[in-house]
Every structure is written in C-alpha cells, then in structure tokens.
N, C-alpha and C positions, 0 to 999 in steps of 0.2 A: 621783250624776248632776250635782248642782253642780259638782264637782271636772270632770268631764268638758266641761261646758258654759262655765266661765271659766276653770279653774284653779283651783288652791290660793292662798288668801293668803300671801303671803311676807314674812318679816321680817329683820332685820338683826340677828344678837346674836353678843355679845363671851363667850367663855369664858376661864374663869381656871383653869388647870388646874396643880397643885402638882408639881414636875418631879416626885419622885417616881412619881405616880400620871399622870402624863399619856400615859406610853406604852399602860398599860390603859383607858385614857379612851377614846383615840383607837381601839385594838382594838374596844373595844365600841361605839365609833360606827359603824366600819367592819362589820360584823357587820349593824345595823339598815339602813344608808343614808338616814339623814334630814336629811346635813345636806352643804352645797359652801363649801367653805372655798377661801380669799381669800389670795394672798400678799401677809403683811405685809414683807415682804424684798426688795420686786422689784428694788432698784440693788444686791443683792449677788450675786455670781455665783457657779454651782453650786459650782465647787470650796471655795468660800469657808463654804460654810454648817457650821452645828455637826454635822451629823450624818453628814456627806460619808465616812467611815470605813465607818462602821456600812453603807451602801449598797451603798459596795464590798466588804466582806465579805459581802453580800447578791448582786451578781453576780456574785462567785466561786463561791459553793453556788450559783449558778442554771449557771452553766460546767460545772461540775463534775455537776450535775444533766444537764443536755444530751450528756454526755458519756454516763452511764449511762443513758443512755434510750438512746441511738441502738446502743449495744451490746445494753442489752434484744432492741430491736427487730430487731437484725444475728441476733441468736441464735433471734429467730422466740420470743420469751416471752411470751405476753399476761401485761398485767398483770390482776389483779381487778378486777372489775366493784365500785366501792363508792360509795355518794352520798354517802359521809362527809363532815365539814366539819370537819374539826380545829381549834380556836381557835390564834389565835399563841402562839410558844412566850415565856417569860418574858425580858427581855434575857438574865438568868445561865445560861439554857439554851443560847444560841446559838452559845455555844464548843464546848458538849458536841456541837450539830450538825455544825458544822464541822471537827471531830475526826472525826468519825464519817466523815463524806463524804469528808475527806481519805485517812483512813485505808483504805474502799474503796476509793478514787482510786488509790494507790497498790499496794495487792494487786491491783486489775484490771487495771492496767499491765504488771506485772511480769509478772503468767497471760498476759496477751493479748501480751507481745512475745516472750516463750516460746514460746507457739504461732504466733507469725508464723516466729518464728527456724527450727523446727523443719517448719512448710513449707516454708519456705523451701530447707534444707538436701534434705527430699527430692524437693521437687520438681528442686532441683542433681542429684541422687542418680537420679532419673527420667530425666534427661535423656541422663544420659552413659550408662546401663544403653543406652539407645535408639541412643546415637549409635554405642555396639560392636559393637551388634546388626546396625544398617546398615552399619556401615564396612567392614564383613566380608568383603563378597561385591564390593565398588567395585574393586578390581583382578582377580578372577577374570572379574567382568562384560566388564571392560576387553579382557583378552586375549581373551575368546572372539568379541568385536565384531574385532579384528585379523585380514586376512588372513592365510592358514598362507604364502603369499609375501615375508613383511616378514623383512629380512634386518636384522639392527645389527651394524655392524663393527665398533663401538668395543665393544658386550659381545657377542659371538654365545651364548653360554649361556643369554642374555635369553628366549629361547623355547620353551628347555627347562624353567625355571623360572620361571614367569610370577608367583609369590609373592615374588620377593623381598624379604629384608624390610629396613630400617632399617640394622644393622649389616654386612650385604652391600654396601650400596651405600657406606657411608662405608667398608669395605676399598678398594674399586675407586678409590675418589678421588674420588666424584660430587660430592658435597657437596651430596645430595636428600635433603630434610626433609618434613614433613608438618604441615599444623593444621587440626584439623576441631574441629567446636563445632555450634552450632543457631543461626538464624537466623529471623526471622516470616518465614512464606509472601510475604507480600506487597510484602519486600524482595529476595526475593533476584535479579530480574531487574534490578534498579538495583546490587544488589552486584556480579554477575557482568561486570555494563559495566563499572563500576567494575574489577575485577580486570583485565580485559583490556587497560585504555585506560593504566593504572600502570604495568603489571608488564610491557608489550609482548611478549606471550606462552611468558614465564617460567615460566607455571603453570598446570597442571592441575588445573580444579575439578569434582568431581563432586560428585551431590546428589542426595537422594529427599526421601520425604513424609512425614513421620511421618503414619504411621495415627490413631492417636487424639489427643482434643486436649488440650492442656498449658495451666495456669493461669498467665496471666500476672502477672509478680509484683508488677508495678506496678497495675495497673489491677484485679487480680484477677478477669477474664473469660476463659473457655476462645477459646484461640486455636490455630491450626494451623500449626507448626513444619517448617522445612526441616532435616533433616542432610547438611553435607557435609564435605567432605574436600580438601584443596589443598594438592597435591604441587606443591615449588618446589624454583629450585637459586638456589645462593647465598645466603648471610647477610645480605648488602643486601637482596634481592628477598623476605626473611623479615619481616626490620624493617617495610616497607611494607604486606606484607599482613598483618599485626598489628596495625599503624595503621588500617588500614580496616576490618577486623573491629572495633575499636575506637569506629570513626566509627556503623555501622552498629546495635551494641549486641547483637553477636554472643554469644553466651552459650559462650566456648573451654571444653574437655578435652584433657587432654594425650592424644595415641594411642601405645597400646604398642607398642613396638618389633618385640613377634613374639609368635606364636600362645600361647608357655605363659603370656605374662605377658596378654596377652587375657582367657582363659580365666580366671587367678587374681584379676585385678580384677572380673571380674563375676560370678566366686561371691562376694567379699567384696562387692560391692553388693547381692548380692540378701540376704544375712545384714543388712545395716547397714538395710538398706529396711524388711526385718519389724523388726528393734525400734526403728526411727521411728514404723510402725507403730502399735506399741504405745504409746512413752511418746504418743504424738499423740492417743489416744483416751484416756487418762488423762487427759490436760491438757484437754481439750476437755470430760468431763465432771466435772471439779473446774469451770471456767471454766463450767459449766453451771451447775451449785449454786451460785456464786457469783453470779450477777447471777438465779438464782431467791430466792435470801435478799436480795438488794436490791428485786428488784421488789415483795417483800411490802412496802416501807417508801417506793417512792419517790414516790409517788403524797401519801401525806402529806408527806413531805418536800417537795414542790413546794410544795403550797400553804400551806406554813408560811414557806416562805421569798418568794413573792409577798406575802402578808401583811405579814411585817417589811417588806420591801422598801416597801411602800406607808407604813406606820406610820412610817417613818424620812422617807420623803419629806412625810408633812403633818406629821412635829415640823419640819424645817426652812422648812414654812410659816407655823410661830408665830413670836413673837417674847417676848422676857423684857421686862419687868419690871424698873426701878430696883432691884430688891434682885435679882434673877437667881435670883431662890427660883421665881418662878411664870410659866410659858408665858400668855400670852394671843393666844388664836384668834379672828378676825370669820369667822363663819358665815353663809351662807343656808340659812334655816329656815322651813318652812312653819309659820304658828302654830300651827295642829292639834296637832302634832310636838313642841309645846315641852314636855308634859310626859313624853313617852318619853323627851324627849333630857337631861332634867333625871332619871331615871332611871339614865339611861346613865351618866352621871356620874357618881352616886351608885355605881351596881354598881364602874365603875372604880376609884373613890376605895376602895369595900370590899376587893374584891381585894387592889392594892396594898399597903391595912396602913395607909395614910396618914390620919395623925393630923387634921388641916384638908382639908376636903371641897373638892373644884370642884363649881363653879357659874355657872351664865349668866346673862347681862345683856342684854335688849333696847337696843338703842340706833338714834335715829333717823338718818335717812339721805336725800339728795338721790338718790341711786341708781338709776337702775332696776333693780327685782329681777327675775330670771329667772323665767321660765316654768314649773311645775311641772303637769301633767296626768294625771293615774292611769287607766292602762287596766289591763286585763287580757286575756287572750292573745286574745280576741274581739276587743278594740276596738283592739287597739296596731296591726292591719295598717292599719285604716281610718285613725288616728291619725299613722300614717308616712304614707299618701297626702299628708296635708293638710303635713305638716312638710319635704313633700320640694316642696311649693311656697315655704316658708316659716317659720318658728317664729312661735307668736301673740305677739303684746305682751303685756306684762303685763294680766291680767284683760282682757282682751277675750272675744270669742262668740269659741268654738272649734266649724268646721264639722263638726268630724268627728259628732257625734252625730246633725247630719240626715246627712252624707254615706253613713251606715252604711245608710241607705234608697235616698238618691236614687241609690249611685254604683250598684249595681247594677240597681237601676230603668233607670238611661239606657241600660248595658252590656248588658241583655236587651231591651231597647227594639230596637237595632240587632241582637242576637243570637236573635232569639225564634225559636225550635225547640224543640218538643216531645221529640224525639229527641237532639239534643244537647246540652238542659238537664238529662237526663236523667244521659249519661252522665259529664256534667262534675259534676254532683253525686256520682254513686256513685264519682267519683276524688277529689271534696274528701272524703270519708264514709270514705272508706278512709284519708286523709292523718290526716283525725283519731282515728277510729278507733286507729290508732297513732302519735301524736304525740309519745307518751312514749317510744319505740323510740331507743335511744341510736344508732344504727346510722343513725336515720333522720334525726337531726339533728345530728348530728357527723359529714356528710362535708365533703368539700373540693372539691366540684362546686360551682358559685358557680349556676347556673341551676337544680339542683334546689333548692340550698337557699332561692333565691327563689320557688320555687313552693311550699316547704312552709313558711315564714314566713305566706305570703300565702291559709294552703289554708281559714279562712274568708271573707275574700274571694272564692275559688271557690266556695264552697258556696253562697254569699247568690248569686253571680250565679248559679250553676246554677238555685236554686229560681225566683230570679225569671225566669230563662229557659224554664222548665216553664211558668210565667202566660203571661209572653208569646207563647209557642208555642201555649198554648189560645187566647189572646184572636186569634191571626192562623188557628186551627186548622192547622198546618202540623207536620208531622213528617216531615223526612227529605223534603221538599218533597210529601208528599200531605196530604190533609185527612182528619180522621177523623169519620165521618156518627156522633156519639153520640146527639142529638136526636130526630133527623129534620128534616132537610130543610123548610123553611117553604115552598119553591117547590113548583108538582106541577104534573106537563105533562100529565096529563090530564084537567084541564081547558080547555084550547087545544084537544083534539078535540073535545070536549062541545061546548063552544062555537061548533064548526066553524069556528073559525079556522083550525087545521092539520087539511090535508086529503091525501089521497094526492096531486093533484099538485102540492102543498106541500111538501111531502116528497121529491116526485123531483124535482123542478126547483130546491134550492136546498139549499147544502150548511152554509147558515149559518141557526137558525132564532131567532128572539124572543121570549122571556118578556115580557108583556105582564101588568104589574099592574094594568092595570085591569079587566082579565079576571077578572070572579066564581069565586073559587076557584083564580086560578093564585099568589098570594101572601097564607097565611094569617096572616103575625106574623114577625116579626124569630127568628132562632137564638137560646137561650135562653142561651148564653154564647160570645161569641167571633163568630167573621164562616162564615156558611153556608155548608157546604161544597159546595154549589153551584155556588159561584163558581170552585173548582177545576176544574171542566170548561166552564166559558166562555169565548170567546175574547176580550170586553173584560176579563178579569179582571186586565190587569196596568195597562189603565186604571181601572179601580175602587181597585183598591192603592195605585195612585199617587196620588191624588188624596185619597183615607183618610188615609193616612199624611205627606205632605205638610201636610196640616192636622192631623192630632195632633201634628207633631213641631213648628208652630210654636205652639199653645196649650202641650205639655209646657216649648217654650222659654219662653213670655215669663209662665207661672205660677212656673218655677223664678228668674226673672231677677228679679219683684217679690217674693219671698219672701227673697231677697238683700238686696234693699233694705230689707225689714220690716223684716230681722235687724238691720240697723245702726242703730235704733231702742234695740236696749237696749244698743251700747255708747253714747250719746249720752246715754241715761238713767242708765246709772250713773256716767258720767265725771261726771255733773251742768253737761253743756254742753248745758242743754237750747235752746238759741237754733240749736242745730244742725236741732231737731226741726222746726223753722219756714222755715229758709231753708237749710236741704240733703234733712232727709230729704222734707220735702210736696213742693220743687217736684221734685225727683227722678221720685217716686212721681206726680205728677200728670203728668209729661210722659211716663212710659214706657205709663202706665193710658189715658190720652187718646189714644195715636195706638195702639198695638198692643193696648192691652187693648180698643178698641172694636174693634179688627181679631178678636179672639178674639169678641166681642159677637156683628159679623155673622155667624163660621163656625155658633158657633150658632144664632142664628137665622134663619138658612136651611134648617139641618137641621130644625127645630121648625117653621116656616112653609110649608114646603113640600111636599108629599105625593106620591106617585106620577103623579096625576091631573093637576097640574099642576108638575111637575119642567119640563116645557120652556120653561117661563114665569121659571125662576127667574137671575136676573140675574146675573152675574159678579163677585163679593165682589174682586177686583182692579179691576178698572175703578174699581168701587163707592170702592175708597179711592185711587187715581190722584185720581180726581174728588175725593175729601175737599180734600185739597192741592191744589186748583186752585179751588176755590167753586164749583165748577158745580154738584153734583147733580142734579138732573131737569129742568134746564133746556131747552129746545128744542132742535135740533142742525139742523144746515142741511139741506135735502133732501136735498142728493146723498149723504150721511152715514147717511140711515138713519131709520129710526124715532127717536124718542127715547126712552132707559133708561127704564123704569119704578122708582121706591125700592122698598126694599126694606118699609118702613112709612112709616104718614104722619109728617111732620115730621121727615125725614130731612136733609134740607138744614140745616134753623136748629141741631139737634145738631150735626151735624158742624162747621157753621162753629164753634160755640160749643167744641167740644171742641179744635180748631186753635187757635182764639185764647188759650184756658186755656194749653195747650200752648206756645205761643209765648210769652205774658210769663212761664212760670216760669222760662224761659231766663235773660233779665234779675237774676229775683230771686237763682236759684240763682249767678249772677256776682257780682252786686254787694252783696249781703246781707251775708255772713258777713264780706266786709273791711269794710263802711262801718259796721255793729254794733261789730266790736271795734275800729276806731277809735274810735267815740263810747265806748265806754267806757276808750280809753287818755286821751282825752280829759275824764273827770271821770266816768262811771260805775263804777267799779271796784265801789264796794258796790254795785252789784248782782250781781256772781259772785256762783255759788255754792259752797261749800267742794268740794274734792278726797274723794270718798267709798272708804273704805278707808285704804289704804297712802297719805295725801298726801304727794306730791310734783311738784316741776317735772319733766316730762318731758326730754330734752335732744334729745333726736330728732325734735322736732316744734316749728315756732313757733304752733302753733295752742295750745300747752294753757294758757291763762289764767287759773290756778286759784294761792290762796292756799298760802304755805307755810306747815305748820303742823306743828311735827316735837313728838312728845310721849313725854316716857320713860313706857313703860309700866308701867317695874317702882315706881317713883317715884311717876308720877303728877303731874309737874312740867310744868307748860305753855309752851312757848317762842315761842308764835308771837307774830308781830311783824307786826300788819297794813300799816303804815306802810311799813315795811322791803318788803312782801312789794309791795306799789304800787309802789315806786320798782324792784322790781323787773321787773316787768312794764312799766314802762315802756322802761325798756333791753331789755328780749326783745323787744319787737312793734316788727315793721318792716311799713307798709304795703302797700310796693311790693312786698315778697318773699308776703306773704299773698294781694294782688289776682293778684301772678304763677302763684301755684298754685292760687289760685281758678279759675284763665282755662283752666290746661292741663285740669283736672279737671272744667269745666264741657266744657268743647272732648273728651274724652275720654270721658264722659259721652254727652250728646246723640251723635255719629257712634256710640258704641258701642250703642245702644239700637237702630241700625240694623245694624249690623254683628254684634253676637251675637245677633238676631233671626233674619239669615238663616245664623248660625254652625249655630243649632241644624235646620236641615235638613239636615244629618251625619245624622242621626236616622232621616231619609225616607231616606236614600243610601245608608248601610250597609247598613240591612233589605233594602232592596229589591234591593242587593247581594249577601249574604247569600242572601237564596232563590234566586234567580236560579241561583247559583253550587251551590247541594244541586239545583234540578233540572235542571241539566245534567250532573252529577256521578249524576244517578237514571237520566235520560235517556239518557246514552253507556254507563254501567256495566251497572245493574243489568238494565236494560229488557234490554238484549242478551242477557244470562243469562235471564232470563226466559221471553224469548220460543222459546225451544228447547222443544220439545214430544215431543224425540225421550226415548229411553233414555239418552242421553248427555246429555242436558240437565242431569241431577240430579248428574253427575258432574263437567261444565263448571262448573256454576254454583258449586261449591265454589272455583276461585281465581276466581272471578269474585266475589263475594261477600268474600274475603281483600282482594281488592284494593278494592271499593270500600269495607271498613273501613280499611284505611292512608290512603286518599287522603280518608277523611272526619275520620280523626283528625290528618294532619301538614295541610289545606289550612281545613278547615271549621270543623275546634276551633283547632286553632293559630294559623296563621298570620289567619285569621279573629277569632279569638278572642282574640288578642294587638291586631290591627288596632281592632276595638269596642274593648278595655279603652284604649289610648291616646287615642284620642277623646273617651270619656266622664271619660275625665283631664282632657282639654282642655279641657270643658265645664266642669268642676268649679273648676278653677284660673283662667281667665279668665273666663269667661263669669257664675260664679255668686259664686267669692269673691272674685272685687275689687270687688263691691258694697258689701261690711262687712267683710272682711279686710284688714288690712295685714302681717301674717307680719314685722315685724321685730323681733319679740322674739331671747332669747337663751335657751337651753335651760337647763333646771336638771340638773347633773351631779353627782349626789350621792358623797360619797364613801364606795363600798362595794367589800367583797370579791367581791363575786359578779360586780362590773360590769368588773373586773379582767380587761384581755386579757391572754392568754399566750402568750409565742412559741411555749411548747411546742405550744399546741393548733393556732397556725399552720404548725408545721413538721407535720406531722402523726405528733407523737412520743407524743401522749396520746389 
C-alpha cells in the first residue's frame, strides 16, 4: 500500500559487469525487470556503437522471421497455443539460429516459387484450353448473323464455305491473320475503341465471357476474363494490334490454323493440365509440412531473438572501462530491488563460468529519479486514469488509491440506475470472469481492447451504480416499493380533509404532513417511492440533488487539500503547512464549507410543521458577502429575512473576514519567508527526507544537498557549499510571480469548481429523464396492448427498447458520466496536491518488449 500511495524509493547504482558475463547479466535482468538503465554513450551514434553487427544480425532472423509467419499464416496453420518463455539463446548459439532460419529461408523459397511457377503455368495452360474452346464457334456465329443476300465478288466461294481457314486465305493473296488471347472484363470496352480508332477499321474483333473466374496472377484474386479474337489484314495493321494488346496486358495464344491442329492442341492441354494437376498437390503438400515443422519452433524463435535483440541494444548502453575488460552500467533501481538485482548478477556471473563476479554500487546523484508505482491488474486501470493526467513526481501522494473509490463514486453519482448498474456489472463479471482468454486480449480492435483493460473499472462503477440506483430507488426509471411506503392517504380521509368533492373537483391532490398519520418516518434506505407518482417530484430531485452534488463537491475539493499536507510533510517544507496549506483550507472551509453548514442545518432545523418558514440558504449567503444579514430591509422590499440561528450575522461576518486575509497570507507568505531565509536563515531548513536532492523543476525546493555513498558510508555534504547554493537558485520575483498565479488560481477556482461539481445535479437528472422517456415512448406503448397481440407486439417492442437502452443509456450515457467524473478527478480534485511532472520508470524487461509481430497481427 505504501508503494501504491508514494512510490518506491529509487536509487542511482553503477554495475560492473566482466564482458564475459555481462551478456548473461543483462539476460537475467531482462527476465526480472528491476532495473532502467541510462545511456552512457549518448554523443556516439547508432551505427557507431560496439554492438551495431550483432543487431543486425538480430533484424535479419526477425525478416526472415516475418517472412515465415506470413507464409504460416497464407497457409491458414495455427501455430500452438504455449506460455512458454524460453530464456536467450547463448552468444555461440546464435549462428547455429541463423543457419537454421537461413536455411528454412531458402528451402521455402525455392517450394513456394515452384508452386507459384507451376500456377502460373496452368493457369497460362487454363486460359488458352478456354480461349479454343470460345474461338470455335466466333466465325460460324459470324456467318449465320450474315444475310443469305451478301454477295463477294472478289471470293464468291465465301458462302459456301464460311470456315475458312488460315492457309485458304493466304492461297487467295488476303493476307488475313488472326490474334486472340484473354483480356480483364473491365477493359475490354477501352480496348475495343482503342482497336477501332488505330486500326481505322482494318479489323474484326469478336469476344465473349469466360464463364467461370480465373486467378489473377498479379494480385492473386478470382477475376472475370474476356476471350477474343481479331481478324486483320496486313502486316502493318498486325504490328499495331500487338502493341496494344501489349499496352492493355492482354494475356496472347497463338490460334491454330485449322480444325486438326485445334483439336491436337487441346487434347495435349488437357493431358499437361492433369499432371499440373498432380505435381501441384505434391508441392503444396510438401510446402505444407514444411512451414508445419517451422511453425512448431517459430513461436520460440521469435522470442529468442526479441531478447538478443534487446540484450545487444543495453550492451551498447554501457560503457568500458580503462582496461576494456569490464562494462559499467548506471541504473535506476528501486532500493527494495537491490538485493534481487545483486542476485541477478550473481546467477549471471554463475552461468557464464566467469572467474570475477559483477557487482553494484550505489552512487549519489542530483537527478531526479523516476517514478516507480506497483499495481496489479485491479489497480493499473485506476492507475492509468491518474497517469494519463500526468506522472507523479518523485515520492509524492499518488491519487489513484482514493481515486479507486471516489472515481466511481462520482460516475454512479450521475449514473444511478438500479437496472443498469446491474447489467453493466454482469458485462464487467463476464470481462473478468475471462480475462485470461487469449482470444479476448490479443485482438486488434483498439475500442474493445479499451473496454477490457478497463473492465474493473466497469465493475466498481456498476456496483457503485447498483447503491446509487437504491439510494435514488430508480430502476429503469420506476421506483421499487421494498419497504413500504412512509406516506398513507388514508389518513387525509380520516381526517376528512379528502372528501368526495375533493376528489371530483381537483385533479391534483396534497399530502399534508401535518396530518396525524399521513407521514410516519422517512424510507428506511434510499428516497420513497412515493415520490415517483407525484407531480413535484422533479422539483423535489432537483433540489436533493443540487445540494448533494455541491456538499459531494466541496468534501471531495478539501480532502485535496488535506492530501497536500503529507507531501509538505514529508518534503520537510513544513512552512508550507502555515502559509499555503491553513490559509488554502481556511478560505475554501469559510465560505463553501459554512455553505455545506447551512444545507445541513436547515435539513436538521426545520420540520414539516414549519418548512414554510424556512429561509433561502442563497440569499442566506448572497447576504454573507454583502454584511447584511437580518438587518431591516425597506418596506417596499418586504418583510425582513428571518436567520437561520441566533448570532448569525457576527459568524458570517467573522468567517468573511478569516476568509479575506488568508488571501494576503497565502500571497505573500511563502516568497517573503524564503527571502528571509535567503537572507541569513538557511539553518533553519529542514534536511531533504529520503533520496535528497535539489529538485530542477521547481525553484521552491530549498532543501540541503547532502549526497551519501551508501555502500561506503562516506558523508559528502557540504553545508556551506549547499547555502551558497540556494542562494543562486532563489529568485524572488519568479517565486512572488507564481505565488500570485496560484493564489489568483486558487481563490477563482474555489468558485468555479464549486459550481463545476453541479455536473453531478446535471447528469443524474439527465440520466433519468432520458430512461423515462425511453420507458415512456417504448415500453408503456407495448404495454398498454391488452389484446391477444399484445404479447406478440410487445416482443420487438421489448428488442428494441433493450438496443436503444444499451447503444443511448449505457453507452453513450455511460461514456458521457465516465468523462466528466474524469474531469472532476484531474481538475477539480488533483491539482489541489498533484503536480503529475514526474517521469515514468521503464524497467528493462522482456515481457514489456513490444513486437511488430504482435502488431502486424502475425502472432
């Protein structure tokens, strides 16, 4: 819980690690993740460092890697399901991997262009079978479209033989050729202009459809194919339409001259086809077993070679050593950690074989160390809330451990529904219930996987939405009578207040508590469900709710301020506690905490009997700020206010005045203090508790340096030194300067997120509003059907108002509340005691290792 509440302690330590054993050092660090190592190298550039080789041979197996995944994958081969962690392989093993993969590489190659070749071929082999097939019947077609009137004088035998073929016509002297081939469907009306607009009608092109679809060889997706045919005369008007079957990416066949040789080419295609056929399923499952014997190994192969790959890049974040015998690495280290990691070394160094051990060395530091915070899978969602306003400073209050309370608290606050805290629970219940489902947390949907990172988060608000929903009794906007009812109307007849023509003559009637027995005691959890069939009941709400949401505001806003108490106390800047955090707290307690004062005690003072007597808690404090209180007020104006209790007035003024000079103090305190002590109090600081250091991000931290080797025991500080330094850091003008904004930011905002938190009143009331008009248009309609079809109606009726209650009333509702109660959280509540400019601790580990594989979605 400490860890969660400030942070881990962090330190600064040097390892000395014996080249030998340094690459198994390093492994076994990578392995725990305890430790964020620091580049000693940073003016040498990548290509430059000693390990730059080794790397590159590490994204070649990761190429080559990628390469056999996406074939796995092309082949439809799950790989095994295993949680293995295979440790790195040793440097001497890494050739034997790279041999291996190569060697893969290269037999999968040579299978897969085989089998491209061998498509390839019959798909050529498919096409021209098709083109013979069509080409067949394109001059019989021809003549029988001819009137039996068409005379040709230059051949008259033309109409007696309407076949002729090829070597007929070069007897006669035509000098008519043919080229026919296959084109894509969706060029051939750009072709056929084409042919017309060239060839200025030299040539006859016919054309059909091929039936079935043909794989394209480029793209490899079934496409729809034209065959034709283009009877030309002349050798010139040949050459052109060549070219433009050329341009277009016509796929030619030479056409047989005459019927035997037709017939002899496509029995020999249809022979060459079957044993394509065949060697094609040979080779496809050879290339099967082949990347099935890969896939058993490449799963470990990856992450053996992510591993090197990382391992290579933190040796070239050390640096050698005058004798070039031993690496030294500066780490961040949480101290807790220093004797695992002095372990870690130790196993390293075993391994190895190496004769001299590595070992680490604390060493002091001006630095600021990074942030280190330990959640676990509960608290990391809560945990990212707060980080995605900011990272904490070092050792500061970290919000997220109340935020794990308050965030859903505020989110069900605006969300309270009995009904759909319910079923936004049993969807976080199910998210966890299988959280370990690989399926469920290795997709590549970027908005489910934000709902299932985040699905205790859902859960805390659902249950808190379940309280809320009881404490407003609303479900699905009705009220449910668990109790009984505190109200009873009949007693108003007893009474002979309601009478019969009390009843006919008014369609609005009145609960009257002061009527013996018509109001016996408050609902014994939550608000009476009574009030869901009255017609002020959305002025009762309003007015409930309005005032809880600014008591929930201005309890959550000085709890803010408490919080900033213990980083003030442990910084040991206790002059803080005097002249930022009292007058802070006394000026927001003085005006809105007595505003909290009166709501209660008007609730407490006031009774049924005399509720009409009770005064207007705005006015009430209008008047605060202005010193009037029950003063007289002119005739024409009215009566004059009655207080609320005696000695109303001298309070108020007194708690205005409080209010009013903390202003002053909270300005001019903290610069005119640490001027007096730049000015000769120095001994009075207190020392830096923990990790001391000079901050560099702040000119407020006036605290002594006092840097001490831990391993040693050797004390360095220099008080002298450490005065004369403080006096060059402190500048007044830039301290009164951000004294000024922060008082000025301060005060207005005590105002302004006072009335931020009536979000609170706005949403809820929003929220119901929006389920009973949603109950109202929908279900009531279904409802109210009384026939035999009613029960059959009400089934999409019913459909639909669960869609429209889950995409308007959970979602986009429920999205709406969670951003708000964000906004509450990150402005309202933590820039009381937060300032989020730390820097994250990024340990270096294998697990935290991203992988393109897993982003291309190859693993």
């Amino acid at each position: 819980m400490s860890s969660l509440l400030r942070g881990e302690e962090m330190c600064l330590a040097q390892l000395f690690l014996q080249s030998g054993s340094a690459y198994d050092c390093i492994s076994e660090l990578g392995e725990l993740g305890l430790v964020e190592f620091r580049d000693l190298n940073p003016n040498v550039n990548s290509f430059q460092r000693k390990h730059v080789n080794e790397i590159k041979k590490c994204e070649e197996m990761e190429r080559i890697l990628g390469y056999l995944l996406r074939e796995i994958k092309k082949a439809d081969i799950s790989l095994p399901e295993s949680d293995m962690n295979p440790v790195s392989p040793s440097p001497k093993h890494i050739m034997t991997i790279m041999e291996q993969l190569q060697r893969l590489e290269v037999e999968l190659g040579e299978v897969t262009r085989n089998k491209e070749k061998l498509q390839k071929n019959l798909l050529e082999l498919t096409e021209y079978t098709h083109m013979l097939r069509i080409t067949r019947n394109f001059v019989q077609r021809s003549a029988e479209r001819e009137p039996l009137q068409v005379q040709y004088e230059e051949f008259p035998f033309l109409e007696k033989d309407t076949r002729m073929d090829y070597s007929s016509m070069q007897r006669l002297g035509a000098k008519l050729g043919f080229i026919s081939g296959l084109i894509q469907r969706a060029k051939i009306e750009a072709f056929e202009r084409m042919l017309w607009r060239v060839c200025k009608g030299y040539t006859i092109l016919s054309y059909a459809e091929v039936e079935e679809y043909l794989e394209d060889p480029d793209t490899g997706e079934p496409t729809k194919s034209v065959v034709f045919l283009i009877s030309y005369w002349g050798d010139q008007i040949g050459q052109k339409v060549k070219k433009i079957c050329d341009c277009y990416h016509c796929h030619l066949y030479p056409y047989p001259s005459n019927n035997d040789e037709r017939n002899d080419v496509v029995e020999g295609l249809r022979t060459r086809i079957q044993d394509l056929h065949t060697v094609l399923h040979r080779t496809e499952d050879y290339l099967r077993q082949v990347l099935i014997k890969a896939s058993e190994s490449v799963y470990t192969w990856v992450v053996q070679v992510k591993k090197m790959k990382a391992i290579y890049y933190i040796l070239n974040l050390c640096s050698f050593d005058v004798t070039n015998k031993c690496l030294i690495a500066e780490v961040w280290c949480p101290v807790n950690d220093i004797p695992k990691l002095r372990r870690a070394l130790e196993d390293g160094s075993r391994k190895s074989g190496a004769t001299v051990p590595s070992f680490v060395n604390r060493i002091p530091t001006t630095d600021t160390p990074p942030t280190l915070i330990r959640t676990n899978k509960f608290t990391s969602g809560f945990q990212n809330i707060v980080d995605a306003y900011g990272v904490g400073s070092y050792r500061e209050v970290n919000p997220a451990p109340f935020t794990i309370i308050t965030f859903p608290f505020l989110f069900a606050v605006m969300f309270g529904d009995l009904g759909h805290g319910i079923i936004m629970s049993l969807f976080a219940l199910w998210m966890v219930r299988y959280e370990n489902n690989r399926k469920l947390k290795n997709t590549r949907n970027e908005i489910w996987n934000t709902f299932f990172e985040g699905r205790y988060i859902i859960l805390m608000m659902g249950l808190f939405s379940i309280y809320t929903g009881l404490i407003y009794n609303d479900c699905f906007s009705k009220s449910l009578n668990i109790f009984g009812s505190g109200w009873n109307v009949t007693a108003m007849f007893t009474a002979k207040v309601w009478t019969t023509e009390v009843l006919k003559g008014n369609n609005f009637l009145t609960l009257d508590p002061d009527v013996t027995g018509v109001f016996k005691g408050p609902y014994p959890f939550g608000i009476d469900p009574i009030w869901n069939l009255a017609s002020n009941r959305l002025t009762f709400l309003n007015s409930y709710k309005m005032k809880m949401s600014v008591i929930l505001g201005i309890i959550h806003m000085s709890f803010g301020v408490i919080l900033s108490t213990y980083n003030h106390r442990y910084f040991r800047k206790r002059y803080n506690l005097y002249l930022v955090f009292l007058p802070e707290l006394l000026f927001l307690l003085c005006l809105f905490g007595y505003l909290v004062f009166m709501i209660f005690y008007k609730w407490l003072a006031f009774t049924a009997k005399d509720s009409k007597l009770a005064p207007s808690i705005l006015i009430h404090f209008i008047n605060m700020f202005l010193m009037q209180g029950d003063a007289k007020q002119p005739p024409e104006q009215g009566k004059a206010m009655e207080p609320l209790y005696p000695g109303q007035t001298g309070l108020q003024i007194f708690l205005v005045v409080i209010a009013v000079l903390s202003v002053p103090v909270l300005l001019l305190g903290k610069p005119v203090y640490l001027r007096w002590l730049q000015n000769g109090g120095q001994n009075r600081l207190g020392m830096y508790r923990g990790y001391e250091r000079v901050r560099r991000n702040s000119d407020e931290e006036l605290c002594l340096l006092r840097s001490e080797d831990m391993e040693e025991g050797n004390s360095h500080s220099d008080p002298s030194s450490s005065g004369e330094h403080l006096s060059k850091e402190f500048n007044f003008a830039d301290e009164f300067l951000h004294q000024a904004i922060h008082t000025i930011e301060y005060c207005l905002g005590c105002v302004s997120n006072t009335a931020s938190y009536l979000r609170l009143w706005a949403l809820s009331l929003a929220h119901a509003q929006l389920s009973e008009v949603l109950w109202a248009m929908v279900m009531r309609v279904g409802l109210r059907m009384d026939t035999a079809l009613g029960v059959v109606f009400l089934v999409p009726v019913f459909g639909l108002f669960a869609v429209l209650t889950v995409s308007i009333l959970l979602v986009m509702e429920g999205l709406s509340a969670f951003l708000h109660a964000l906004r509450l959280h990150w402005v309202e509540f933590q820039n009381k005691f937060y300032s989020g400019t730390g820097v994250k601790f990024c340990p270096f580990s294998f697990s935290l290792l991203p992988s393109s594989f897993e982003h291309d979605g190859l693993l």
